[in-house]
One Martini backbone bead per residue (centre of mass of N, CA, C, O) as a GRO file, in nm:
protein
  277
    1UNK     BB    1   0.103   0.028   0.004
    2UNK     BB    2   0.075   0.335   0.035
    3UNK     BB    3   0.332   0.549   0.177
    4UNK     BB    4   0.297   0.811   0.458
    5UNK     BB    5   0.399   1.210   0.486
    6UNK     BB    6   0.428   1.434   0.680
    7UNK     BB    7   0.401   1.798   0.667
    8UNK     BB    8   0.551   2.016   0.880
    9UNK     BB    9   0.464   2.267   0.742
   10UNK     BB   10   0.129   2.242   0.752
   11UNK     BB   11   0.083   2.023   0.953
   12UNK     BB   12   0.046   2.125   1.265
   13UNK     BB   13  -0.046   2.470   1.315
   14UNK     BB   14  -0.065   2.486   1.627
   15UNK     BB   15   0.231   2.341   1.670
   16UNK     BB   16   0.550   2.378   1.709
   17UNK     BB   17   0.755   2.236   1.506
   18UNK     BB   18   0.922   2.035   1.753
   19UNK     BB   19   0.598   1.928   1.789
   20UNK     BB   20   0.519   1.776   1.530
   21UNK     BB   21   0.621   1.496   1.549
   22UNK     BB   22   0.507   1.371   1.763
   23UNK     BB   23   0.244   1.385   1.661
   24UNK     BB   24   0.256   1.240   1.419
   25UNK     BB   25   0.331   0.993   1.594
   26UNK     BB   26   0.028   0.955   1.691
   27UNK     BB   27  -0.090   0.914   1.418
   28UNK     BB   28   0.132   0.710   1.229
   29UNK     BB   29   0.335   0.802   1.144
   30UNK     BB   30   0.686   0.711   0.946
   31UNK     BB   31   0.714   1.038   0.852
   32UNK     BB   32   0.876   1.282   0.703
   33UNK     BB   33   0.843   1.626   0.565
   34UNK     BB   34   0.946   1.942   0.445
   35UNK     BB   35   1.117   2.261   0.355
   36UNK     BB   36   1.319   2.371   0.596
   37UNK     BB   37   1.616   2.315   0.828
   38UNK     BB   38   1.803   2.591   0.907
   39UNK     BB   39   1.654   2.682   1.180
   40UNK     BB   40   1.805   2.424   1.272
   41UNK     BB   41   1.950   2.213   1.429
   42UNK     BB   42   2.060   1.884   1.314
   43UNK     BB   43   2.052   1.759   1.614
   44UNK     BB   44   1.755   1.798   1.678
   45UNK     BB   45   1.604   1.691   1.425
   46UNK     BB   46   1.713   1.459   1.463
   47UNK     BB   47   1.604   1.361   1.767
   48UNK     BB   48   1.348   1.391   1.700
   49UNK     BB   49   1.324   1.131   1.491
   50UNK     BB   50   1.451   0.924   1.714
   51UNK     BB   51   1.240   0.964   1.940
   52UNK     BB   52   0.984   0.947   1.716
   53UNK     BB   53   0.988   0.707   1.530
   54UNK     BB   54   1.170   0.851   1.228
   55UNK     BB   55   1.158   0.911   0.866
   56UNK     BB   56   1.322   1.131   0.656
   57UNK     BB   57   1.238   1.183   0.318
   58UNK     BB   58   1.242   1.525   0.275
   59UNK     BB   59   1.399   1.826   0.159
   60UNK     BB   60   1.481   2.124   0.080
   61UNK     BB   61   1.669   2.336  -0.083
   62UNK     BB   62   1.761   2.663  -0.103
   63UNK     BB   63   1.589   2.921  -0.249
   64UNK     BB   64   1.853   3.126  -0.133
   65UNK     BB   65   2.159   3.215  -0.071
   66UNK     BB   66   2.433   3.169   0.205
   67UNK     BB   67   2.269   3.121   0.458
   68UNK     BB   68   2.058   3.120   0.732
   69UNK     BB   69   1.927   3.416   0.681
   70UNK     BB   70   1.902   3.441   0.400
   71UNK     BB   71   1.754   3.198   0.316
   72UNK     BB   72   1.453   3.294   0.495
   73UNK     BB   73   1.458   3.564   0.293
   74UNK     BB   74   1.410   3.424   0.076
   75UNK     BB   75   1.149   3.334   0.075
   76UNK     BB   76   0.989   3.563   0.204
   77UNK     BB   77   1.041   3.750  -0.069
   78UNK     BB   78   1.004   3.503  -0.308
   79UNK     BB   79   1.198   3.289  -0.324
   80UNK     BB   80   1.219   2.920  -0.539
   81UNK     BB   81   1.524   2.988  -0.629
   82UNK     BB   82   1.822   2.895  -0.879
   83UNK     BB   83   1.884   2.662  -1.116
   84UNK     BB   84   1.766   2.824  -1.356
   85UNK     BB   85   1.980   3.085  -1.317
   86UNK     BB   86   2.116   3.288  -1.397
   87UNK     BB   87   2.425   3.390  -1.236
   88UNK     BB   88   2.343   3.128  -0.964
   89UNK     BB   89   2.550   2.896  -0.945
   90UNK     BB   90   2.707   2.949  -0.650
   91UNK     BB   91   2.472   2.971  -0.490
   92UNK     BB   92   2.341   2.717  -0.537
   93UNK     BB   93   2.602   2.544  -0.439
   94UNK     BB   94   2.617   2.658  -0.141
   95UNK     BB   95   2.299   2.545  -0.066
   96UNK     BB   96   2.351   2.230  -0.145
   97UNK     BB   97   2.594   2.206   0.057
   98UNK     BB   98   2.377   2.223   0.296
   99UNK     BB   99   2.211   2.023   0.259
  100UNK     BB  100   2.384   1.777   0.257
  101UNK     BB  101   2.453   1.838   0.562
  102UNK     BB  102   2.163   1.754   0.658
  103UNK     BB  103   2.143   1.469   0.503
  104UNK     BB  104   2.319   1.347   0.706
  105UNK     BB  105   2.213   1.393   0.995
  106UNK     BB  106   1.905   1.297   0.868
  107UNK     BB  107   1.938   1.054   0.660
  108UNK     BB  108   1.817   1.165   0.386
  109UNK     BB  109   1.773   1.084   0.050
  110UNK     BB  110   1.667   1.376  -0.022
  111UNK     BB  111   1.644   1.636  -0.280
  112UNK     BB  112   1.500   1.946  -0.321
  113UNK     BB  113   1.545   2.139  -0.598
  114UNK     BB  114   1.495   2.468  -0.680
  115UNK     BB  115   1.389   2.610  -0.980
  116UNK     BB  116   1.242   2.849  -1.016
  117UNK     BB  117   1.233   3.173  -1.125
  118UNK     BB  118   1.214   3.294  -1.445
  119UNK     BB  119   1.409   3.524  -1.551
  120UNK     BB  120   1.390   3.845  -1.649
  121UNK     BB  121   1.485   3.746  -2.002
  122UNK     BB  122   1.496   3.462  -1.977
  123UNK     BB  123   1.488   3.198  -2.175
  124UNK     BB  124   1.397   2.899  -2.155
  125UNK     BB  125   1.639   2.756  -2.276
  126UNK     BB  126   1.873   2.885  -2.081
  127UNK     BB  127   1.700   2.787  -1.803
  128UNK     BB  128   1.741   2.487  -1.916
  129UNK     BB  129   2.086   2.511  -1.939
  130UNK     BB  130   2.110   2.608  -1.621
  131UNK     BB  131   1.966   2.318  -1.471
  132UNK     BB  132   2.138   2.096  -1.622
  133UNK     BB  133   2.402   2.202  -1.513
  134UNK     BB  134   2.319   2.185  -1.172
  135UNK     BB  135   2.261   1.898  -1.165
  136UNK     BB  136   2.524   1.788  -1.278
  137UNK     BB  137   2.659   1.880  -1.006
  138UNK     BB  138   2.480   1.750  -0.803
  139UNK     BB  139   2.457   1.455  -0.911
  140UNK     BB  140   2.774   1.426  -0.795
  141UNK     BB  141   2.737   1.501  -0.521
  142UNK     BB  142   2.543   1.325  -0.405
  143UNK     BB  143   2.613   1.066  -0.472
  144UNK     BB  144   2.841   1.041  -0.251
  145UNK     BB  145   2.595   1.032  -0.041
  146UNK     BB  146   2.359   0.900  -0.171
  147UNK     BB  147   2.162   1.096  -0.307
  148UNK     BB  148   1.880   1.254  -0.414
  149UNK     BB  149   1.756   1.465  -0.724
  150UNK     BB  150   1.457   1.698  -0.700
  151UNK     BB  151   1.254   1.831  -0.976
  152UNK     BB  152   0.978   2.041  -0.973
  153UNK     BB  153   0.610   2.085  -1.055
  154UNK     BB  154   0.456   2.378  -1.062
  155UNK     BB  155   0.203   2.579  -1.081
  156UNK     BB  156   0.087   2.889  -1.223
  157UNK     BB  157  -0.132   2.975  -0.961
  158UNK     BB  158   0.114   2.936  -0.693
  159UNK     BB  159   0.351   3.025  -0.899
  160UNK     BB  160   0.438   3.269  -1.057
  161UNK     BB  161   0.688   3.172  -1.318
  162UNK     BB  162   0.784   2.929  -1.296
  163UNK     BB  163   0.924   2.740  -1.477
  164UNK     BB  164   0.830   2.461  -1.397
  165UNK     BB  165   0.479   2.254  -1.477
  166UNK     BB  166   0.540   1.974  -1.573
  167UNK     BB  167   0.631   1.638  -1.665
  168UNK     BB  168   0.724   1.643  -1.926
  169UNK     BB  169   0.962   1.871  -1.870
  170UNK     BB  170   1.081   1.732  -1.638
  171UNK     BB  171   1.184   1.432  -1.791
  172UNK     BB  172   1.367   1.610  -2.000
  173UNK     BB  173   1.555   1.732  -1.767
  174UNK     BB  174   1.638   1.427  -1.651
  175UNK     BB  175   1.762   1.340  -1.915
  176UNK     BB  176   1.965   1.504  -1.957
  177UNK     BB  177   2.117   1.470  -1.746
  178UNK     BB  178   2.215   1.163  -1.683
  179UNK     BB  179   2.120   1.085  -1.398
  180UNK     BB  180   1.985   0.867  -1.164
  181UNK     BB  181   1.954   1.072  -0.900
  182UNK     BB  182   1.737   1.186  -1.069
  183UNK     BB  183   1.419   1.346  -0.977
  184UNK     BB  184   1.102   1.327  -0.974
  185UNK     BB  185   0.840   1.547  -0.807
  186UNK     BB  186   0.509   1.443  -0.796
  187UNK     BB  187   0.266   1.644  -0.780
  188UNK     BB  188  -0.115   1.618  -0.764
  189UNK     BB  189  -0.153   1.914  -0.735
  190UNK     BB  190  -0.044   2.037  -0.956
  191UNK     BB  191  -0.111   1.838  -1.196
  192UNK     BB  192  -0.398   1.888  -1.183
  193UNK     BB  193  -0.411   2.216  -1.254
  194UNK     BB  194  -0.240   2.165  -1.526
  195UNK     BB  195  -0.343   1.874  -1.660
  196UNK     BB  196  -0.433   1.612  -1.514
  197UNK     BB  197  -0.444   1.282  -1.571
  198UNK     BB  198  -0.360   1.107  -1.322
  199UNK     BB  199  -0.335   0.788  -1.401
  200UNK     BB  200  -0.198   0.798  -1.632
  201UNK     BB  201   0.069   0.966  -1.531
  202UNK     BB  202   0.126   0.726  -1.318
  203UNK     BB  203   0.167   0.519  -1.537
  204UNK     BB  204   0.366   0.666  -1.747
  205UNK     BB  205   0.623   0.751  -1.520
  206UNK     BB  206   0.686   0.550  -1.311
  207UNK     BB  207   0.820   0.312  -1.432
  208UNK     BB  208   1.099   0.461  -1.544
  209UNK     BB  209   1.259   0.582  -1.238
  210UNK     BB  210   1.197   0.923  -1.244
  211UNK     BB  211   1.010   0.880  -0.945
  212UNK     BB  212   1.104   0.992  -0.628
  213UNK     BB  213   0.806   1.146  -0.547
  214UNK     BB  214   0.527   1.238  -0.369
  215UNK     BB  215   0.238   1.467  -0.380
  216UNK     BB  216  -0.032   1.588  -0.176
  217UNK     BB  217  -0.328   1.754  -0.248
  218UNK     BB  218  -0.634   1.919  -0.270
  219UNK     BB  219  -0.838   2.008  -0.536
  220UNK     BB  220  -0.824   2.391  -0.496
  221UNK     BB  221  -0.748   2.433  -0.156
  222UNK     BB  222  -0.509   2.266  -0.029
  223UNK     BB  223  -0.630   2.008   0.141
  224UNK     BB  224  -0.750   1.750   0.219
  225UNK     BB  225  -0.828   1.461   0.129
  226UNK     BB  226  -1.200   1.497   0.058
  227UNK     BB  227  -1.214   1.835  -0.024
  228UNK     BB  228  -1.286   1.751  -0.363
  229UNK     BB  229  -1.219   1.668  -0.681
  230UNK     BB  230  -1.049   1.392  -0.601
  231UNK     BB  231  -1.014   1.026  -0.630
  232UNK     BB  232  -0.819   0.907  -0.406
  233UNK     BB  233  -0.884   0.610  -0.406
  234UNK     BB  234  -0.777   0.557  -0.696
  235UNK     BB  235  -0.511   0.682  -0.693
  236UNK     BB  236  -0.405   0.472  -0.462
  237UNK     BB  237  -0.443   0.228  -0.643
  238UNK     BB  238  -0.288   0.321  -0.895
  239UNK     BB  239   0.005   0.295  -0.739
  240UNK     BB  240  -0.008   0.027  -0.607
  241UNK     BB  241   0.013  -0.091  -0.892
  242UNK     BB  242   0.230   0.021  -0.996
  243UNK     BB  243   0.440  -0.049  -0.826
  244UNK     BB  244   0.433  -0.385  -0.826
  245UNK     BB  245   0.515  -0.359  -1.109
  246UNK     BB  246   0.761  -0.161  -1.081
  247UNK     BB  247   0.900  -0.129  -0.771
  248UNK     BB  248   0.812   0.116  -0.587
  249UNK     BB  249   0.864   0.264  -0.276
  250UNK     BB  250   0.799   0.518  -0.202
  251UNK     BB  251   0.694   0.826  -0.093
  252UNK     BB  252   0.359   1.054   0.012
  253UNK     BB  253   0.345   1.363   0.061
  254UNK     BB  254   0.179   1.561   0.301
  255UNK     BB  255   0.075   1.897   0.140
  256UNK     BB  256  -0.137   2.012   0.337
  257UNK     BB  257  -0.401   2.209   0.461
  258UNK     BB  258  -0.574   2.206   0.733
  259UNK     BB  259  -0.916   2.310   0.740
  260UNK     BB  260  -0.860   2.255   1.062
  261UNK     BB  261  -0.618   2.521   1.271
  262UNK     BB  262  -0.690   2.385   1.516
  263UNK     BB  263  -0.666   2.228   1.790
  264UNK     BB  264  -0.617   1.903   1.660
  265UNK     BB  265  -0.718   1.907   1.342
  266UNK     BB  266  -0.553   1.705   1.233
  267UNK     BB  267  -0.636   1.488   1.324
  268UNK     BB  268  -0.916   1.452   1.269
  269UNK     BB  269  -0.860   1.490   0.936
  270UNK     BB  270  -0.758   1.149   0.886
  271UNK     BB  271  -0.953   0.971   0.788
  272UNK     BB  272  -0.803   0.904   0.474
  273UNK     BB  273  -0.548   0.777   0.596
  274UNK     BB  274  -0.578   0.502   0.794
  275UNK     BB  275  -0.583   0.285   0.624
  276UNK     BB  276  -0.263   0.307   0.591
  277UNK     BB  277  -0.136   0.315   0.876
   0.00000   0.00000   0.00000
C-alpha cells in the first residue's frame, strides 16, 4: 500500500515546529518531510527524529542566499529557487552544499533542488540549459553521499513565473541531465491543475524509474484529500498497482494546509489516511 509522511511544514499548524514530529508520531506516520530544515540545528531535528521513531524522507534545497539569515529571507521574499537562473550557479552551489549537510545529518535520501523562477529576460532554453548544469553538478555531490536529487513542476496558479509546471518538461530535463539519482518530484496537486490525467501520468511516469516522490494536497483548495474534486481513493489504488508491477516504493508526502487549523484539528482530519497507516 502506498506509504504516507507527513509534512510538517503545513500540518499540525497549531503547535510549534518541534513539536510537530511527536504529534505526527502519535497519529501513526513513520515518516516526514518539510521545507527547510535550517532555521534549526541538524542535531536537535535527528533527535526529534529518532526520539519519535521518524523517518525524514524529504526536505528541499534553499530558496536562494548562501547562510542560514539569508535562506530564510530568500523565501520571505518571494524566492523559489536558483537552478535555473542564470548568473546564480555558485549561490545554487553554496545552497546544495548546505542541505548535504543537513541530509547527512538526518539520514534524509533525497533533496529537492528548487527550480525557481524564471528569470526576468530569460528565454526558457537558457533556463533550461543553466537547470541542467546544476543538476549535472549536484547530481556528481549527492552521489557521494548517496543521495537523490528532486525537481518539481509546480502550478502556475499557485506560484507564478515559476520556470518548470508540467511532468513533460520535468522528465526531459531529468534525461537531459543523464544521472540515475535525478528525479521527478511528482506532486498531485500541481498535477491536477495544470494539466489532469492523474491516473494515466502514474501509469506513464511511474515506470520509468524517474519518479522518486509523490505529494498530494486536494485540489483546488489545497486541503486534506476527500475536501474536492480528486477520486483519491482511486489515484491511491493506482499507485499501488503501478508499484507493485514496477517495483516503486517511495513515499508520498501530505502537503496540504489542514481545513481545521485549530488545536487538534489536523488529527481529527486524518481519516481519509488511516486506512493506510
Amino acid at each position: 500500500m502506498p506509504r504516507f509522511a507527513a509534512n510538517l511544514s503545513m500540518m499540525y499548524p497549531d503547535l510549534p515546529f518541534l513539536d510537530r514530529f511527536e504529534a505526527a508520531a502519535k497519529d501513526g506516520f513513520k515518516a516526514v518531510e518539510y521545507l527547510f530544515p535550517y532555521a534549526f540545528p541538524a542535531q536537535e531535528l535527528a533527535a526529534r527524529l529518532k526520539g519519535n521513531g521518524l523517518q525524514q524522507v524529504l526536505f528541499n534545497a534553499p530558496p536562494g542566499g548562501t547562510d542560514t539569515d539569508s535562506f530564510g529571507k530568500a523565501w520571505e521574499t518571494g524566492q523559489r529557487g536558483t537552478a535555473s537562473v542564470p548568473g546564480r550557479e555558485a549561490e545554487f552551489r553554496t545552497g546544495f552544499a548546505q542541505a548535504l549537510v543537513y541530509a547527512e545529518a538526518l539520514n534524509c535520501p533525497r533533496i529537492h533542488a528548487m527550480v525557481g523562477l524564471r528569470a526576468e529576460g530569460t528565454s526558457p532554453e537558457a533556463a533550461d540549459a543553466t537547470l541542467i548544469g546544476n543538476l549535472q553538478w549536484a547530481a556528481v555531490e549527492a552521489a557521494k553521499a548517496g543521495r537523490d536529487v528532486l525537481v518539481e513542476p509546480i502550478n502556475t496558479r499557485s506560484v507564478p513565473g515559476f520556470h518548470l509546471n508540467r511532468q513533460d518538461h520535468a522528465h526531459r530535463i531529468v534525461q537531459a541531465v543523464g544521472a540515475t539519482n535525478v528525479k521527478v518530484q511528482m506532486d498531485l496537486f500541481h498535477c491536477q491543475i495544470v494539466e489532469g490525467d492523474l491516473s494515466a501520468k502514474i501509469a506513464q511516469y511511474l515506470p520509468t524509474g524517474r519518479v522518486g516522490h509523490f505529494q498530494i494536497a486536494e485540489v483546488p483548495n489545497r486541503h486534506e484529500p476527500g475536501t474536492g474534486e480528486v477520486n483519491w481513493t482511486h489515484i491511491f489504488q493506482t499507485i499501488d498497482k503501478v508499484s507493485a508491477e514496477c517495483g516503486w516504493d517511495g513515499w508520498i508526502g501530505c502537503e496540504y494546509n489542514p481545513v481545521d487549523a485549530s488545536a487538534g484539528g489536523t488529527s481529527r482530519g486524518l481519516g481519509w489516511v488511516r486506512p493506510y497507516l
